[in-house]
N, C-alpha and C positions, 0 to 999 in steps of 0.2 A: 614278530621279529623281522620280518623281509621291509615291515613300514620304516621301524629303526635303520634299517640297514643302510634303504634305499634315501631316506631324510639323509643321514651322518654322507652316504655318498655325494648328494646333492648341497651339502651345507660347504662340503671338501671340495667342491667344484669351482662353487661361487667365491672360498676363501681365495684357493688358488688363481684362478682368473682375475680378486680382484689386488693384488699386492704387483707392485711393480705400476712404471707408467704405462698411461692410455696412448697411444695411437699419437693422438692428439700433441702429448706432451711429447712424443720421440720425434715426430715432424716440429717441431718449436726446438728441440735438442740441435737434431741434425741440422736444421737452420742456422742457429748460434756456431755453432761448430762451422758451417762454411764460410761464415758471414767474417770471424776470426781469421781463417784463413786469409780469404780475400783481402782483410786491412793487413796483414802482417805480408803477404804479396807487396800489396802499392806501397805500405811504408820502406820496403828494402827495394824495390825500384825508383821510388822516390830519391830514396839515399843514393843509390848507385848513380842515377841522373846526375843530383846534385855534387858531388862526387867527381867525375867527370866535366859537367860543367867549371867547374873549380880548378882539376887539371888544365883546362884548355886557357881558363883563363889566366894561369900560371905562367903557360907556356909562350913567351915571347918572339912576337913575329921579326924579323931580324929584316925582314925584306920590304916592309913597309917603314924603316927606321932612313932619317938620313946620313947619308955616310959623311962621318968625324974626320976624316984624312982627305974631305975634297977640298979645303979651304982654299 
């Protein structure tokens, strides 16, 4: 009986430890996961630069223009 016991303990050990990922696959996980982050960072800095640049080039220098009333 104790051989039973001690089997069915050891078979519920091995199940248990082996369902879910390895090690392995959570460092490839949490990679992915930063790795997203990271491109969705640069993409909305990207934007925001470009964005900006766009503003500035919007914006009209009045002081480099020559003045229409010197004739």
């Amino acid at each position: 009986m104790k051989k039973i016991l001690l089997l069915a303990t050891f078979v519920g050990m091995i199940v248990m430890t082996s369902c879910g990922p390895s090690a392995e696959e959570k460092a490839k996980m949490e990679l992915a996961t930063q790795d997203s982050i990271k491109a969705a960072e640069d993409a909305m800095k990207a934007a925001e630069e470009a964005a900006a640049a766009a503003a500035a080039a919007a914006t009209v220098d009045t002081t480099a223009m020559p003045d229409s009333t010197a004739h």
